[in-house]
ZABADREN-387463 format. One record per residue (C-alpha): residue number from 0; y, z, x. Coordinates in Angstrom, 2 decimals, decimal comma, m for minus. Last residue first. Layout:
! residues N
VEXKE   num         v         w         u
VEXKE   NUM         Y         Z         X
...
! end
This chain:
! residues 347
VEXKE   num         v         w         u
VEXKE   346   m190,92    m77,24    126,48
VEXKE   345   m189,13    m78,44    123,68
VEXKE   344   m185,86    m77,29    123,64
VEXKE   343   m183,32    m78,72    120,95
VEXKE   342   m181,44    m81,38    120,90
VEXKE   341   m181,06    m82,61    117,99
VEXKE   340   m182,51    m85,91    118,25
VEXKE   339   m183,40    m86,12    121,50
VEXKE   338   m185,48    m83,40    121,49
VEXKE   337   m184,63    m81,58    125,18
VEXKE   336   m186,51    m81,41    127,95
VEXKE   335   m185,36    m78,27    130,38
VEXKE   334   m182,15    m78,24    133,31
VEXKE   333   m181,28    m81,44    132,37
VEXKE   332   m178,09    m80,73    130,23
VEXKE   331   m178,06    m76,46    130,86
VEXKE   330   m174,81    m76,79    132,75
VEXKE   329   m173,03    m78,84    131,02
VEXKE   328   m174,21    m76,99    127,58
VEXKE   327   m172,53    m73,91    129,23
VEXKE   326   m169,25    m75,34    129,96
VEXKE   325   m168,79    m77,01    127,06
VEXKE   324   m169,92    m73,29    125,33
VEXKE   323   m166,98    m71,79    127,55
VEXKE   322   m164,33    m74,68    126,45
VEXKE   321   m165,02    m73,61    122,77
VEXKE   320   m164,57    m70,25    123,31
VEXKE   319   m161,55    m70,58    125,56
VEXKE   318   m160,11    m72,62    122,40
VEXKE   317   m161,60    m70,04    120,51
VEXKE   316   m159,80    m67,02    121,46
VEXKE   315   m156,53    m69,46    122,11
VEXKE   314   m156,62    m69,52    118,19
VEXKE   313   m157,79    m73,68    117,57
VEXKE   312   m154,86    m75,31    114,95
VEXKE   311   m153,00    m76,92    118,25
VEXKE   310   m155,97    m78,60    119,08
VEXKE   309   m156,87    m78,33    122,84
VEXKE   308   m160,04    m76,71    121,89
VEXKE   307   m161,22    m79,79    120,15
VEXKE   306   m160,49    m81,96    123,39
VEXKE   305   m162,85    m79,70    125,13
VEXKE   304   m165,81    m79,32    122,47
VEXKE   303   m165,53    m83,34    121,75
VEXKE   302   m165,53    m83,63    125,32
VEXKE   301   m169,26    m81,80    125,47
VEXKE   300   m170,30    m84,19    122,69
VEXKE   299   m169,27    m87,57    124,01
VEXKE   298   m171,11    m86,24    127,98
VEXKE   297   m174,38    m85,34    125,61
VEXKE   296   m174,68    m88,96    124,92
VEXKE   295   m174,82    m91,26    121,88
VEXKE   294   m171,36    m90,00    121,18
VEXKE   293   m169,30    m92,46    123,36
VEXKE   292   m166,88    m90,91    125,80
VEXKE   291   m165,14    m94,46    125,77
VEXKE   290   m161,58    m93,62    124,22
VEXKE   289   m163,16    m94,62    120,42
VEXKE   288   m165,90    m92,87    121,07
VEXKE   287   m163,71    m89,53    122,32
VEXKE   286   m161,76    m89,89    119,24
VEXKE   285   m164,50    m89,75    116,48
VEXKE   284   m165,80    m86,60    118,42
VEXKE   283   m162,62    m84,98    118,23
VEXKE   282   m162,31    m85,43    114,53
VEXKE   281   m166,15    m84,31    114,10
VEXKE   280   m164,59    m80,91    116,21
VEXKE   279   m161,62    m80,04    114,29
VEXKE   278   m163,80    m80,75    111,19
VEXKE   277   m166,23    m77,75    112,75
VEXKE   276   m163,39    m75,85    113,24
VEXKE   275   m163,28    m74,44    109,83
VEXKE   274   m166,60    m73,62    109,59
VEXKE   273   m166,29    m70,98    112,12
VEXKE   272   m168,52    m71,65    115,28
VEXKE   271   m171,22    m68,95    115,90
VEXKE   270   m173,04    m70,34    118,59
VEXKE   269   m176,17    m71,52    117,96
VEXKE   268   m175,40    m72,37    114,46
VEXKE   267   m172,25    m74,97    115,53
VEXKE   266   m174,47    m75,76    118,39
VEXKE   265   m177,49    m76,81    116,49
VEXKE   264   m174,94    m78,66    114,09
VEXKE   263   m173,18    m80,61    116,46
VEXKE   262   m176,60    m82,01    117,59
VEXKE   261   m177,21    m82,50    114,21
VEXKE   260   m174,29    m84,76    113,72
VEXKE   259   m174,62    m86,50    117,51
VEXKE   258   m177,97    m87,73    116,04
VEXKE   257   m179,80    m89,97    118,68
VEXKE   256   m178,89    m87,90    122,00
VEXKE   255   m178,94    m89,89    125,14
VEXKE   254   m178,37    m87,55    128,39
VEXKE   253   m177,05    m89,63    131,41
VEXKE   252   m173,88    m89,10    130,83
VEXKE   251   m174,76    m84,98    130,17
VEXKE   250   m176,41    m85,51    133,84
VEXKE   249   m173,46    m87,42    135,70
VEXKE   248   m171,31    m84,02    134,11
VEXKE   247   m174,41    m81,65    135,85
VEXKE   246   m173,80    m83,44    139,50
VEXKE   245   m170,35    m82,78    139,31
VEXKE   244   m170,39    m79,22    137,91
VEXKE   243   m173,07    m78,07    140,37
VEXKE   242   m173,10    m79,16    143,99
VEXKE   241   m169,63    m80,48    144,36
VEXKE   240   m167,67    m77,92    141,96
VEXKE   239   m170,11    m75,42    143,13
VEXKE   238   m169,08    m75,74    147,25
VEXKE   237   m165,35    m75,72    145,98
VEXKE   236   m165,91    m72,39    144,21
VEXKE   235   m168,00    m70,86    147,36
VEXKE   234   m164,98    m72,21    149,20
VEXKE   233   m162,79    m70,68    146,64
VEXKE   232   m164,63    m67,20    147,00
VEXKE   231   m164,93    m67,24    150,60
VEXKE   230   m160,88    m67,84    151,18
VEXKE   229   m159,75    m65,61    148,67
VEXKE   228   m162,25    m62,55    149,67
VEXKE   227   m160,76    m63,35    153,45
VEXKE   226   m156,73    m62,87    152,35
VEXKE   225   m158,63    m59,34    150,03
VEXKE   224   m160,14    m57,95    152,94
VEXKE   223   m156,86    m58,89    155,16
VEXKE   222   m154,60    m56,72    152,67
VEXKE   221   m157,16    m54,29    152,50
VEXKE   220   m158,59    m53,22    148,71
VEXKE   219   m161,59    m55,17    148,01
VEXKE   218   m162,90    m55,47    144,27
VEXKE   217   m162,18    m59,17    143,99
VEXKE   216   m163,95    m60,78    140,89
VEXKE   215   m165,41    m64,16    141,34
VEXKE   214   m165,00    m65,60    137,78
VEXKE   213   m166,99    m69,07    137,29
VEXKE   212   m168,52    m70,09    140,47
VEXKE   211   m172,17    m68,88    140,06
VEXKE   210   m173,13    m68,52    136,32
VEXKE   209   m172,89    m65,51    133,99
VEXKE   208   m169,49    m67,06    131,96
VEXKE   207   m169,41    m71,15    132,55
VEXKE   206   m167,98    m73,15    134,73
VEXKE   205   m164,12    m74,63    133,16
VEXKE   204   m163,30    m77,29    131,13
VEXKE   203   m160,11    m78,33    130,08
VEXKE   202   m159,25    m81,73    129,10
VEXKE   201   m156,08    m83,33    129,88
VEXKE   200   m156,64    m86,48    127,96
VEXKE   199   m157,37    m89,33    129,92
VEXKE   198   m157,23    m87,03    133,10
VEXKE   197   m160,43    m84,96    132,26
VEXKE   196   m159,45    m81,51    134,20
VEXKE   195   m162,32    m79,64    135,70
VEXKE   194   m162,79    m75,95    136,80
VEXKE   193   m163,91    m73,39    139,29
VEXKE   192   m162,70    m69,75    138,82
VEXKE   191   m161,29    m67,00    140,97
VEXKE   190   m159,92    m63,94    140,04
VEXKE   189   m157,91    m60,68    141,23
VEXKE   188   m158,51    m57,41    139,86
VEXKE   187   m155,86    m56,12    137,40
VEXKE   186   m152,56    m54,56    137,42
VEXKE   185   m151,27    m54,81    141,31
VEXKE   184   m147,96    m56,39    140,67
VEXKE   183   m149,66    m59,54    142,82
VEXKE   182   m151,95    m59,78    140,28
VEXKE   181   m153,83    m63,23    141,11
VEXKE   180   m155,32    m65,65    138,79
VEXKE   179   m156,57    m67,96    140,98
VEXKE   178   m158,11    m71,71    139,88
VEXKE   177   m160,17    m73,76    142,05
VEXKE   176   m159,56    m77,50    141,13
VEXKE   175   m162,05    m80,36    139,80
VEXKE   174   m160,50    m83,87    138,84
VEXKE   173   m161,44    m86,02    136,60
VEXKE   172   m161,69    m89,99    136,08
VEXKE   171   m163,20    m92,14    133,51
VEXKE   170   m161,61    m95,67    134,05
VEXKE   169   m165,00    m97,09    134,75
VEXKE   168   m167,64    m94,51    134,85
VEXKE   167   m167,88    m90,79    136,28
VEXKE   166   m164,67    m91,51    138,58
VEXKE   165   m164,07    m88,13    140,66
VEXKE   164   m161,63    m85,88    142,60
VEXKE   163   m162,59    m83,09    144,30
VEXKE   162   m162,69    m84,88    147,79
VEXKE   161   m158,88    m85,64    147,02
VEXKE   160   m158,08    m81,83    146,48
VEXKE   159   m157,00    m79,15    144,11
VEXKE   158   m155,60    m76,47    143,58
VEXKE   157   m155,26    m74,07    140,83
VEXKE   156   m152,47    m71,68    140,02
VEXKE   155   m151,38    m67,92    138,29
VEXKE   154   m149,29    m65,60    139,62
VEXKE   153   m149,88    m62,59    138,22
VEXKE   152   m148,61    m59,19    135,83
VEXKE   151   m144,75    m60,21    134,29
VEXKE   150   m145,83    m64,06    134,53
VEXKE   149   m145,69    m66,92    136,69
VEXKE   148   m147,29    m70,35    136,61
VEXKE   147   m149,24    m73,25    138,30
VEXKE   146   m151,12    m76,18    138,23
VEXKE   145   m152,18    m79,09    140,44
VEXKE   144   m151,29    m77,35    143,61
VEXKE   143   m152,72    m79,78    146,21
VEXKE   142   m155,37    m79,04    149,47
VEXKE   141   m155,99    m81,39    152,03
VEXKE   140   m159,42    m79,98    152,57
VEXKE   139   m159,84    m76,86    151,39
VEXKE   138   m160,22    m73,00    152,04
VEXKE   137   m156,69    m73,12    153,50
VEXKE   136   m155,69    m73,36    150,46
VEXKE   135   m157,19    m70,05    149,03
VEXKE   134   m155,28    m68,34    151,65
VEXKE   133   m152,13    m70,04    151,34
VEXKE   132   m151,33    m69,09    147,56
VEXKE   131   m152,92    m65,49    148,11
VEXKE   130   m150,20    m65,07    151,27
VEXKE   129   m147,46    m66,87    148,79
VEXKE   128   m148,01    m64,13    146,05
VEXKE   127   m147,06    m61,27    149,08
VEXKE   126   m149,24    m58,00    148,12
VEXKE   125   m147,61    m54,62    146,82
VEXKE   124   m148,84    m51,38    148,23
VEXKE   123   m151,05    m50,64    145,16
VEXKE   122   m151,95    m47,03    145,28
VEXKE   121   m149,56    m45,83    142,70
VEXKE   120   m151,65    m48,22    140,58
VEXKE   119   m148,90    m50,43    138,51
VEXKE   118   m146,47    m50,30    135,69
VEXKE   117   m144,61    m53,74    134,59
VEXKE   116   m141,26    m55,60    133,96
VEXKE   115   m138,64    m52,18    134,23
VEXKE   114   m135,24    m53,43    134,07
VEXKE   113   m132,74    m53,12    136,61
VEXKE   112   m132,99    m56,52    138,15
VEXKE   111   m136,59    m56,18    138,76
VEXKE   110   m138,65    m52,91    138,81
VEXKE   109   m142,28    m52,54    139,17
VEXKE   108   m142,68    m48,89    138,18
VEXKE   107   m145,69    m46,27    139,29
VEXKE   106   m148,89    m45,27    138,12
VEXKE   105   m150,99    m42,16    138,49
VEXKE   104   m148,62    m39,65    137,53
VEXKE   103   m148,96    m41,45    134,25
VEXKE   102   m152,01    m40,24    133,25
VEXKE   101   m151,54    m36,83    134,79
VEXKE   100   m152,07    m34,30    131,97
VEXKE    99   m148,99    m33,23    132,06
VEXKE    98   m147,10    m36,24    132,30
VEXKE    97   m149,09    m38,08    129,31
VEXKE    96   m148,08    m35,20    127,09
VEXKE    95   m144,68    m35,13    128,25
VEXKE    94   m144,27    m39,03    127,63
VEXKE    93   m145,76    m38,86    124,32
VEXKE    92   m143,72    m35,84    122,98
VEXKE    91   m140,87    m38,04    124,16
VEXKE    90   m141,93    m40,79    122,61
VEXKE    89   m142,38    m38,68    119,37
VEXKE    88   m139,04    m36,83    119,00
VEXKE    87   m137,26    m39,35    120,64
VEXKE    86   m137,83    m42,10    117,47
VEXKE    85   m138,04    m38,92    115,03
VEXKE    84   m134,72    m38,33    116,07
VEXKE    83   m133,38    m41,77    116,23
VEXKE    82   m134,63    m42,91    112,93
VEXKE    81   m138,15    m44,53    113,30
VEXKE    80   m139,30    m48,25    112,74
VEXKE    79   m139,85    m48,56    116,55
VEXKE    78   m141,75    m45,75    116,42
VEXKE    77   m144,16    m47,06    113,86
VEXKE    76   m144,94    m50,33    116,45
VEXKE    75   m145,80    m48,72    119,27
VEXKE    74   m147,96    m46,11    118,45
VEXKE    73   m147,92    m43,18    120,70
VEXKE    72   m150,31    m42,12    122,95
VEXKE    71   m148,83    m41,96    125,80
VEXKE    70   m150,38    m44,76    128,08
VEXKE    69   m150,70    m47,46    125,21
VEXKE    68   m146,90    m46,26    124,71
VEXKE    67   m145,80    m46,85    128,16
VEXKE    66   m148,23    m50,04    128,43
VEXKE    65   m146,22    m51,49    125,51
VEXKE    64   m142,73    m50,71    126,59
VEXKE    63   m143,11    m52,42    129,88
VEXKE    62   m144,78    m55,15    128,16
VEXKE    61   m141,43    m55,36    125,57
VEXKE    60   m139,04    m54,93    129,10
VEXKE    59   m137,74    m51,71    129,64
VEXKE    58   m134,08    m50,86    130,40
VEXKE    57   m134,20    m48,62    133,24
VEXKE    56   m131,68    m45,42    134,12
VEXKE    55   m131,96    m44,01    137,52
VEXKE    54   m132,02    m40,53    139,03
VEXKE    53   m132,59    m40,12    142,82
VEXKE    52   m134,76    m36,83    143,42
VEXKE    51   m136,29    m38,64    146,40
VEXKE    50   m139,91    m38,99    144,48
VEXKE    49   m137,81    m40,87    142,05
VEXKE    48   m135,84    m38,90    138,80
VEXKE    47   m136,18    m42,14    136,05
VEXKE    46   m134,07    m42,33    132,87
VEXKE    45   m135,83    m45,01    130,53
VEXKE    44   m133,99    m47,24    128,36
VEXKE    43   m135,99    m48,79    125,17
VEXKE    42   m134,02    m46,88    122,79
VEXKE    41   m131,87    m44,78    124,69
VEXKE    40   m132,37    m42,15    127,30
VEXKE    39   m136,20    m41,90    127,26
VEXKE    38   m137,96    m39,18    129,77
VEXKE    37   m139,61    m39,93    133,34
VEXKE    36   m140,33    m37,96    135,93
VEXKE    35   m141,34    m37,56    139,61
VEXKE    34   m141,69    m41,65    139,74
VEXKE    33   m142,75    m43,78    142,37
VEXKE    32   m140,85    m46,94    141,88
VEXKE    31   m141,76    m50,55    143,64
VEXKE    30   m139,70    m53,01    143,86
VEXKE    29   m138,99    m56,68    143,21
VEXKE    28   m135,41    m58,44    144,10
VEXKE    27   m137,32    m62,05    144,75
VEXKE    26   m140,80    m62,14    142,59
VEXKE    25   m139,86    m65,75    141,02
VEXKE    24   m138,44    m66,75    144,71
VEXKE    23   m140,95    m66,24    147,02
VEXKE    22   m143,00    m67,76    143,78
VEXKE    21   m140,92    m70,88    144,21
VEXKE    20   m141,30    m70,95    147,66
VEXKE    19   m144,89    m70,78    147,84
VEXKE    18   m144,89    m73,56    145,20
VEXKE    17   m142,84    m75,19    147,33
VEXKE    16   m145,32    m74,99    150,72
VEXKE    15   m148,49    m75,27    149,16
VEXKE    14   m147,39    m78,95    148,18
VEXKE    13   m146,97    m80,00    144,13
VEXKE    12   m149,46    m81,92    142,31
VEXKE    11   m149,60    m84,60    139,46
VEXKE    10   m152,72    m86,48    139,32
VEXKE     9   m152,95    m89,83    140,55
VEXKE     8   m155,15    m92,23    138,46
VEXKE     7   m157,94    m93,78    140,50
VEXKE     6   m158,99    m90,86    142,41
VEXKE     5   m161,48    m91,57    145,54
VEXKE     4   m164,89    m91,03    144,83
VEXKE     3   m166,87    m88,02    144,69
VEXKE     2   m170,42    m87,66    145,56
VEXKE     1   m173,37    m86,25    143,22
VEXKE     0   m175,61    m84,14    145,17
! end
């Protein structure tokens, strides 16, 4: 197992405690509605009756808005291009429809400052952001938020650590991090994904789809159950970072190709990449020599891939694309002999 070394260029983290804070405070004035019915007031205003009988009026947000309609069967976008009637005429048909047959007896509001920001499982008790935040930390050693963000469904961070930090060759440093994407409104299943950051230019690459450490789903439903799935699954996250990803970047170093221009061209066929990033990707090549991730190895031509994807040009379907084959070629460098020359199998 590849070890890491200690990080040359400091990365810039935040502590547990005020990112904790400012998600306390992102999420402060949140509740949860259950509903007895619902019907539309004014455009994009909701009048509520709560299990209590308690009638409110909600404005609701644009994601708010969506789910209703995705819910209800009505299409967002003509409605809004509706005269009044019509306008209440078919959300409301949409709303009863979706009331009768239960669909939307099933959820209920996240409200914030009168406005509703989300719907969620009527089962979902709501879960503290900070609790997730602290449980995955205290899964590692002298843990570091690296990244993190808020919107209307999860919090969103990764942490890292200075045993996750490494220097591949001279000036060539990354750093690893467990990232959590965590619903604390209750809309999806939680997950957890191992990843590395190239500091020299903020390249994103993280494991692969269909291998260990990339997206550990949480299906529990406890408050504790989930706090312990957090704390397995980024250990298990930090435990491939240091046995896996590490050891499989030394090997694409370590990997001499001859012809980085039919090696591109193997994986421009072998995965389906449009013509038109192809040029993204020779461009990003040409810059990774020049910035010492030569081409005459595998390691050149797996940060061409990353640094590509961070062009502003590449859809964010193909950025992740394009981060997910890096991802995958890391992992496969070594694993079977490869022609040098383009780099196919050949045994």
């Amino acid at each position: 197992m590849a070890s890491a070394t200690p990080l040359l260029v400091k990365t810039p983290t935040k502590s547990i405690d005020s990112v904790a804070l400012e998600f306390d405070n992102a999420r402060k004035g949140l509740s949860f509605v259950e509903f007895a019915s619902l019907k539309m007031a004014h455009r994009n205003v909701v009048e509520v009756k709560d299990v209590d009988s308690q009638v409110h009026n909600y404005e609701l947000t644009e994601s708010a808005f969506a789910t209703l309609a995705s819910w209800s069967g009505f299409p967002k976008e003509y409605v809004r291009k509706l005269p009044d009637d019509l306008y209440f005429r078919n959300v409301g048909y949409g709303i009863e429809q979706a009331m009768t047959s239960g669909s939307l007896g099933k959820l209920k509001l996240v409200v914030k400052d009168n406005s509703i920001i989300s719907w969620t499982d009527r089962r979902w008790k709501g879960f503290p952001a900070t609790d997730a935040l602290k449980a995955a930390a205290s899964a590692m050693n002298q843990p570091e938020v690296n990244s993190h963000h808020i919107d209307s469904e999860a919090v969103n961070f990764s942490i890292t650590s200075p045993d996750l930090h490494t220097e591949f060759k001279l000036g060539d440093v990354q750093f690893f991090s467990v990232g959590l994407r965590f619903p604390d409104l209750g809309t999806f299943l939680p997950e957890i994904v191992a990843q590395g950051n190239r500091v020299v230019c903020g390249n994103l690459m993280p494991a692969p789809y269909g291998i260990q450490g990339r997206h550990f789903k949480i299906y529990d439903n406890s408050h504790q159950q989930i706090l312990d799935a957090i704390r397995e699954f980024t250990r298990r996250g930090v435990d491939f970072i240091k046995d896996k990803m590490i050891p499989q970047i030394q090997a694409t170093l370590d990997q001499k190709i001859d012809n980085s221009s039919q090696v591109l061209k193997r994986i421009v066929k072998q995965f389906g990449i449009p013509h038109k990033l192809v040029e993204i990707i020779d461009g990003a090549l040409r810059v990774c020599e020049q910035d010492g991730a030569g081409s005459d190895t595998m390691y050149g031509i797996v940060n061409a891939l990353t640094r590509a994807a961070n062009n502003p040009e590449v859809t964010e379907t193909w950025a992740n694309q394009l981060r997910w084959i890096a991802g995958n070629l890391t992992m496969q460098t070594g694993q079977k002999r490869n022609c040098s020359h383009c780099y196919s199998v050949i045994d």
